[in-house]
Structure formats: C-alpha cells, structure tokens
C-alpha positions as CSV (number, residue, x, y, z in Angstrom):
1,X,-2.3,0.7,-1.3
2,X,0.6,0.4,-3.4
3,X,0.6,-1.8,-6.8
4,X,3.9,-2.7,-6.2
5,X,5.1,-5.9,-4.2
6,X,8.7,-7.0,-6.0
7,X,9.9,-3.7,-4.2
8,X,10.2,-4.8,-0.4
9,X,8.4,-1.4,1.0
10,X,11.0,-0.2,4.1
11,X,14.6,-1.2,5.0
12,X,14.9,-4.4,2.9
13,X,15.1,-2.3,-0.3
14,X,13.4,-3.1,-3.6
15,X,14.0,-6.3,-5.6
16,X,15.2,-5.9,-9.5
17,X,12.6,-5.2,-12.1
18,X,10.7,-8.2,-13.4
19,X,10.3,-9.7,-16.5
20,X,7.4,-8.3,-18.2
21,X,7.6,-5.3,-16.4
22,X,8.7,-3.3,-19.4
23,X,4.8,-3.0,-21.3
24,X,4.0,-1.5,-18.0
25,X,6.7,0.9,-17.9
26,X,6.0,2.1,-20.8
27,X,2.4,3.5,-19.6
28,X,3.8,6.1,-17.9
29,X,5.8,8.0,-20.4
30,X,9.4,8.6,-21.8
31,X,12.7,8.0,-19.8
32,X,13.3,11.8,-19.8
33,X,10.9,11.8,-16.6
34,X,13.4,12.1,-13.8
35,X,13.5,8.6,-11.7
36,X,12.4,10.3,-8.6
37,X,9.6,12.7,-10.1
38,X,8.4,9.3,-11.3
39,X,8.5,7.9,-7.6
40,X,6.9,10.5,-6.4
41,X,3.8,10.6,-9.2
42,X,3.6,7.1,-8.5
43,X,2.6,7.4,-4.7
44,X,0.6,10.6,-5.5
45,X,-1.3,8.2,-7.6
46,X,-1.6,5.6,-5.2
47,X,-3.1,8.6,-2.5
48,X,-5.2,9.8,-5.2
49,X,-6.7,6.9,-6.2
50,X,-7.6,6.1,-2.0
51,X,-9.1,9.3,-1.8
52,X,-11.4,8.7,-4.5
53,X,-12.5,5.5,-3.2
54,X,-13.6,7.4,-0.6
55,X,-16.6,9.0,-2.6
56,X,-17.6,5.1,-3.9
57,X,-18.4,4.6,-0.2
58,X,-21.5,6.8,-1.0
59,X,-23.1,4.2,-3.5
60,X,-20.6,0.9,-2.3
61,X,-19.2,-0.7,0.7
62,X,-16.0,-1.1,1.2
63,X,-16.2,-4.4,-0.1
64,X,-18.3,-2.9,-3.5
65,X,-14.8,-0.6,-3.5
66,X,-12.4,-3.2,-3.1
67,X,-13.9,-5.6,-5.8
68,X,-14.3,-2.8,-8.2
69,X,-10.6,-1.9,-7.8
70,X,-9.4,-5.4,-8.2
71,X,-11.4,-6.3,-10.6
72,X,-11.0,-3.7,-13.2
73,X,-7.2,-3.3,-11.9
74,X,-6.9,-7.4,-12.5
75,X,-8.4,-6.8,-16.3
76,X,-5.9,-4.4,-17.1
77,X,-3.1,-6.0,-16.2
78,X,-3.7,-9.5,-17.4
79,X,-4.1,-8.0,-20.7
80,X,-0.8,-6.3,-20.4
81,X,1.3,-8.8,-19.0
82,X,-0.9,-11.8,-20.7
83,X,-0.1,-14.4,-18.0
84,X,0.4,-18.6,-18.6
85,X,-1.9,-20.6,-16.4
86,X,-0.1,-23.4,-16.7
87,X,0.8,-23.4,-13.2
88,X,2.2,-26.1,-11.3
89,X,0.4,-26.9,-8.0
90,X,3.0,-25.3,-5.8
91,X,3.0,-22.1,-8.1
92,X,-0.6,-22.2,-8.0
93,X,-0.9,-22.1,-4.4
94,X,1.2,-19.4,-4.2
95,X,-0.8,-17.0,-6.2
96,X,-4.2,-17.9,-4.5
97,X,-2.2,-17.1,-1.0
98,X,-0.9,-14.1,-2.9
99,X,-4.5,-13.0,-4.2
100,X,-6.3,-14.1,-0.6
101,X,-3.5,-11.5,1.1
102,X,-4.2,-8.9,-1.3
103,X,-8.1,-9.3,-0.6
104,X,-7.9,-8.9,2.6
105,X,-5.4,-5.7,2.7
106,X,-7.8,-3.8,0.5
107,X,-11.2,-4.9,2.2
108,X,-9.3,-3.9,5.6
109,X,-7.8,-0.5,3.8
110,X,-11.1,0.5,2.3
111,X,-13.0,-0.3,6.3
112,X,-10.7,1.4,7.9
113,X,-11.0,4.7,5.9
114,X,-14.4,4.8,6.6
115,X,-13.2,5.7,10.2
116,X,-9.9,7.2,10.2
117,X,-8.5,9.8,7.8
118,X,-6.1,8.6,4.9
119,X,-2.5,9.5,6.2
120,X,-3.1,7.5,9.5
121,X,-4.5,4.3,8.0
122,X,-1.4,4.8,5.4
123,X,0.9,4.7,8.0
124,X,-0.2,2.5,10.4
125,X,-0.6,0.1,7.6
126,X,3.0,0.6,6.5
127,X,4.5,-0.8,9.7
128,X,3.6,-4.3,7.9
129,X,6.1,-4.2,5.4
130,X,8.3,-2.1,7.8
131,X,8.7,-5.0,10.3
132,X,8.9,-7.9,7.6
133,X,11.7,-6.1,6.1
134,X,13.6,-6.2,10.1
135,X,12.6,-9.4,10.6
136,X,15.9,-11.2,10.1
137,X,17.6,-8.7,11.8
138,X,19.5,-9.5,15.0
139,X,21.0,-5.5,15.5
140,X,20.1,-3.8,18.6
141,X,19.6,-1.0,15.8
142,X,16.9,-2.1,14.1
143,X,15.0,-3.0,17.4
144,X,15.2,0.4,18.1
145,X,13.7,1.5,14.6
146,X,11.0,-0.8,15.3
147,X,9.9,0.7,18.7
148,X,10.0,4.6,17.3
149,X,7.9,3.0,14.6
150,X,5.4,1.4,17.6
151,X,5.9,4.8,19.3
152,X,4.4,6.6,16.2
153,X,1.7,4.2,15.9
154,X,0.4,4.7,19.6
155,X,0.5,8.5,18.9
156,X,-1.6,7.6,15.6
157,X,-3.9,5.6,17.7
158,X,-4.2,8.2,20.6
159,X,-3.0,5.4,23.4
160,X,-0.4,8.1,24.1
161,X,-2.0,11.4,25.7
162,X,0.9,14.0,25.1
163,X,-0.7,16.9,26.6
164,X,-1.1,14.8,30.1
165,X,2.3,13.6,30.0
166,X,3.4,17.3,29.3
167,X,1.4,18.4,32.4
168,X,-1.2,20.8,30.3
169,X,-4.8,20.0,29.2
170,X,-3.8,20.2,25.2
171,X,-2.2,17.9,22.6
172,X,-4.8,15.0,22.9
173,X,-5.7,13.1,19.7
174,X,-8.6,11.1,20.6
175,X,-8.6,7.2,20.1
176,X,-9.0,5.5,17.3
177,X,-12.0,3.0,18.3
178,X,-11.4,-0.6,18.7
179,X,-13.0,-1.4,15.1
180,X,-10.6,1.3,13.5
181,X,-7.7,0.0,14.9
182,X,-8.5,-3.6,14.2
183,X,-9.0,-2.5,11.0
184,X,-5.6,-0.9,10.6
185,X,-3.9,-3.6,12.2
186,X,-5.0,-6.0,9.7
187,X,-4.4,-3.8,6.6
188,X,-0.6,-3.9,8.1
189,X,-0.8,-7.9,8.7
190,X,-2.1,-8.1,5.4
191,X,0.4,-5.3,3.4
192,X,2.9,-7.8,5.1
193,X,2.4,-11.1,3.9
194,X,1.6,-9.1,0.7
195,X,5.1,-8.7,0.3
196,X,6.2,-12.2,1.5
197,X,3.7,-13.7,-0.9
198,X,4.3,-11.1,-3.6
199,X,8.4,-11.8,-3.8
200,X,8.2,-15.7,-3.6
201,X,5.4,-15.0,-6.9
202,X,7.3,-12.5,-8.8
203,X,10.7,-15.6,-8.2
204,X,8.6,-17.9,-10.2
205,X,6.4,-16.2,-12.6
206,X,7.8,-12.8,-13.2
207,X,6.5,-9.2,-11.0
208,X,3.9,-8.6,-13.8
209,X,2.6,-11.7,-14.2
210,X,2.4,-12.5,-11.1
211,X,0.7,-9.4,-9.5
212,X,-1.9,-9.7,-12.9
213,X,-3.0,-13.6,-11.8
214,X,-3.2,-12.8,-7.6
215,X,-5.1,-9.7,-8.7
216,X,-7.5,-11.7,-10.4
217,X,-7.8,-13.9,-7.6
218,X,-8.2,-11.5,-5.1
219,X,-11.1,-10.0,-7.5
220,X,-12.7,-13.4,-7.2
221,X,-12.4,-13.8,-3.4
222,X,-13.7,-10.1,-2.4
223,X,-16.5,-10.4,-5.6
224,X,-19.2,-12.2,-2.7
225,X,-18.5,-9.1,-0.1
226,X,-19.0,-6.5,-3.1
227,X,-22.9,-8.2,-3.6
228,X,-23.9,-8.6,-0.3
229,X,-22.9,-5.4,0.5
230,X,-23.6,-3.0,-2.5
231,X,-26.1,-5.2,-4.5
232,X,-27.1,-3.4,-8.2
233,X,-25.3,0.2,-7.0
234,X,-22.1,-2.3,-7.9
235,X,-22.8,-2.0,-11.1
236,X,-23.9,1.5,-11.7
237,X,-22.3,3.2,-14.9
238,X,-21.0,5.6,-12.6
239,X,-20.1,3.9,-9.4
240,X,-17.8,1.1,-12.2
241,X,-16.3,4.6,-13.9
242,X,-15.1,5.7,-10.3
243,X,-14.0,2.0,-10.2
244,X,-12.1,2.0,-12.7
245,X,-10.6,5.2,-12.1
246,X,-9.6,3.6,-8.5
247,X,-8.2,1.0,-10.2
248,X,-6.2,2.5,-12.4
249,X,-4.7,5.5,-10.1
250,X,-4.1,3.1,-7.0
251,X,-3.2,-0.3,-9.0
252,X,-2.1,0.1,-12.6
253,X,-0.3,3.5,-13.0
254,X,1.9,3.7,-9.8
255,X,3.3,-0.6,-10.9
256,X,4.1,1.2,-14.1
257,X,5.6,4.2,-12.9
258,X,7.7,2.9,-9.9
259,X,8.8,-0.1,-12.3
260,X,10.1,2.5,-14.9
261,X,12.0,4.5,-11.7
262,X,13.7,1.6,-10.6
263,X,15.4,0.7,-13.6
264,X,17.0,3.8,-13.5
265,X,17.9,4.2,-9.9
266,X,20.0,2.4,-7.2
267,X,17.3,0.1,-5.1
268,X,18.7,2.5,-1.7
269,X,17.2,5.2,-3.4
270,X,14.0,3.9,-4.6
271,X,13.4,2.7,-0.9
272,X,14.2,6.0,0.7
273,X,11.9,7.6,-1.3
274,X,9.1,5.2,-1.1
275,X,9.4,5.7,3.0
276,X,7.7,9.2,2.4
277,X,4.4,7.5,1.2
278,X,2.6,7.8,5.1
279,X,3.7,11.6,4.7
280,X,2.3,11.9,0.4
281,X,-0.5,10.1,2.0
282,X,-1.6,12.4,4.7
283,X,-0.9,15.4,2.4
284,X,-3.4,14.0,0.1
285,X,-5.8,13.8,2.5
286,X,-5.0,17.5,3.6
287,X,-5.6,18.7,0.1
288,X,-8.1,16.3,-1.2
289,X,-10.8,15.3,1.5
290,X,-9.7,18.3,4.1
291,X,-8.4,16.0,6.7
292,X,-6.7,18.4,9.3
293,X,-4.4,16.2,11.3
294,X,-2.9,17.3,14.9
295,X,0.5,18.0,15.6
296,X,0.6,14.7,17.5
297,X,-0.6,12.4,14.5
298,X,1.8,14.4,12.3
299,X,4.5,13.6,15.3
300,X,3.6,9.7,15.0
301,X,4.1,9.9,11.0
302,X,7.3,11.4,11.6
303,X,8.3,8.5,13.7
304,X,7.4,6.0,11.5
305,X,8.9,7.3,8.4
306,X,11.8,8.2,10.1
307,X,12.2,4.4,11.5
308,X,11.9,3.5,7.8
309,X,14.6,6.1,6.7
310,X,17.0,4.9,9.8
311,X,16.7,0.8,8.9
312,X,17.2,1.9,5.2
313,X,20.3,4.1,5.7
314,X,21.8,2.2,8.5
315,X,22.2,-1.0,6.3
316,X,25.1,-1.8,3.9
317,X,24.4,-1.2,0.4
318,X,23.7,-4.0,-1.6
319,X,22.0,-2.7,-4.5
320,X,25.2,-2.6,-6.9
C-alpha cells in the first residue's frame, strides 16, 4: 500500500504538500524528473515492494511482514522528518487511531495476498479511499461511479459468472473464498479511515511528521502478531534485509517521490494518475510473480479505475 495519505487516493484529489515533506522529496532525485515519471516510479515502487513481501511469507507471517515493514519504514522516517512528541491529548489520539488504521490495512494487505494475486487485492482495496472520497456527494453521478466500481469488485470476487450470463460455458473467474474476501474488504475499510485519519494528522502535525509518528505506532501495535507468528525467523539477517527493502520500496521512496510530483503538478493530475495504481499493480504481478489474470478480472479493474477516472474528471477543479 501506498506511503502516501495527505493525497486523498480517488475523486477528492490530493491535499497540498506538507511541511516537512521537502527532506523527503529530495530522496528521490532532481526536479528534472518529469512530475509524472515520478508518479508513476512511485506506484511501481509501491507494487514492487508488495511483491517482495511476498517471498518474506516463506520465513514470516503476514504479520512478521507487516511489522518488519513498519517498523524499519517508521525508523526511517522519524529520522527524516524528526517529529515533536509533545502532543496534546487530542493530537495524540489522533495518531494512535492513525497508527491502529495503518496496522490493520497492512496486516489485512499482507493476508490477503497470501490468497489472491496482487492486482486484485490492489484494487479491491482501492474502493476504500474511492468511496470516502464520494462520500459527501449528493450527485446521481457519483452514485453511478460507485456501482461500476461495486460491479468491478464482484467481477474481482467471481460473484458475477460472465460466461453463464453470456449463455457459453467460458469466462468464469472462480471465487475468491470467504477468508480472501474478508480479507480484502478490510484492507479497503482500513485504506479508508487511513485517509480520514491521515488528513485530520497531517492538519495538525504536518504529512511527514505525522505519517513518521502513526508509523511508529502501527509498528508497535502489529510487533505482538509478528512474534507469535514468525518467532526468531523475524529476526533473521536476511528475512530484516527483505524487510527493509519492503519498507523502503512500499513506504519511504513512493512518500518521497509522489511528494516531489505534486509540487509540481495540478492536484487533478496527480489524482488521475494515481487511479492507474490497481492497473501498475496487476502488471506487477504479471511481470514479477507470473500472476496471469482472466479477461474478466482485468474487466473488473477496468471498472474500478474507470469509476476513479469518471468521479475525478466529472468534478470542478479546485486545485488552483
């Protein structure tokens, strides 16, 4: 899952850069990196990154994975962004809600790819932010968006059998089981109030510092799962370098690299562009773990992305 949480994922558009956010920026290079290359290294990171956690699963659970990713991901950035803790009690409550939220997505993210390939958890899990961003939204539009979006997550889950409804024996996807799509389900519930959580943070402590200090909380709360269910493998030398590696690919790099974009580009276009991460996701998996998807998975994908696109590009453009 994405580092980044000040930029509303879907039709709500990104929020401006935070404070802090320029020592992070700077990881990723010079300016003279087009915006949208940047974007689009960014969320090839992010895929990457999932696609090596998939080989931790061999020495770690998917808790082992999500502790290592947080943890090492929360040690980088708190000594980038070098947070205050003094918090007031409101503040503070914020970023443990914030850090419980991001816990859970990536515990739920990491179980659910041990049963579905990477582009459909991706996507599923991007209806989330999809529906917070629609919420608001009294347009008979953006209802629609939101049922093409449902539409492509039934064809994800295989509740839709297109070859019956076509009259021929063919198109079937097979179901995801009830496990894998609870699993999914929460990753989206959880991507979700990561962006509610992450946006009411980043208002009082600044993107960076904020998304340093819930990391490290989320470390904290996922730390018992990562024991009790990888004991000692957790801290092999080479289970902590793929760690790290995880951490740095699906946490550290794309924050840097997506903060760096949006300076540069209108909000519209940063969220357009971050719609095609369900599609960068499942090509990932094509190319990195040989995850041959049928044509009606790559159908539901289209769907949701194209929801996404529709509620982006259908709404005035506020982004100055």
């Amino acid at each position: 899952m994405s580092g980044t949480y000040t930029c509303t994922v879907g039709p709500a558009g990104p929020e401006p850069a935070p404070a802090g956010a320029g020592r992070l920026a700077a990881l990723v290079g010079p300016d003279a990196v087009p915006p949208p290359l940047l974007m689009l290294l960014g969320m090839v990171s992010t895929q990457v990154g999932a696609a090596i956690a998939t080989q931790l699963f061999r020495t770690t659970s998917p808790g082992g994975t999500t502790a290592l990713r947080l943890g090492f991901g929360a040690l980088v950035l708190l000594a980038v962004a070098r947070p205050t803790l003094r918090l007031g009690w409101r503040t503070a409550g914020l970023v443990a809600a914030f850090g419980v939220a991001m816990a859970g997505m990536n515990l739920a993210f990491y179980t659910a790819l041990q049963r579905v390939p990477l582009g459909i958890a991706v996507t599923i899990a991007f209806t989330g932010p999809l529906l917070v961003s629609v919420a608001a939204s009294r347009r008979l539009r953006d209802f629609g968006w939101v049922a093409l979006a449902g539409l492509g997550v039934a064809l994800l889950a295989g509740l839709l059998d297109l070859g019956a409804l076509a009259g021929s024996g063919s198109g079937g996807t097979g179901r995801l089981d009830a496990t894998a799509l609870l699993c999914c389900g929460l990753v989206a519930l959880g991507w979700a109030g990561y962006v509610v959580l992450g946006k009411a943070v980043s208002t009082r402590l600044g993107g960076s510092r904020g998304l340093a200090l819930g990391m490290a909380v989320g470390a904290v709360c996922v730390l018992p799962f990562g024991v009790a269910g990888s004991g000692a493998a957790l801290f092999d030398p080479w289970t902590m370098t793929l760690g790290l590696g995880v951490a740095l690919l699906s946490s550290v790099l794309p924050y840097s690299a997506e903060m760096a974009a949006l300076r540069r580009m209108p909000a519209r276009v940063f969220a357009v562009l971050l719609s095609l991460e369900p599609a960068v996701a499942a090509l990932v998996g094509l190319t990195l773990l040989h995850e041959t998807l049928g044509w009606p998975h790559l159908l539901g994908i289209g769907c949701v992305v194209a929801a996404s696109l529709g509620a982006i590009t259908g709404r005035p453009d506020r982004s100055g």
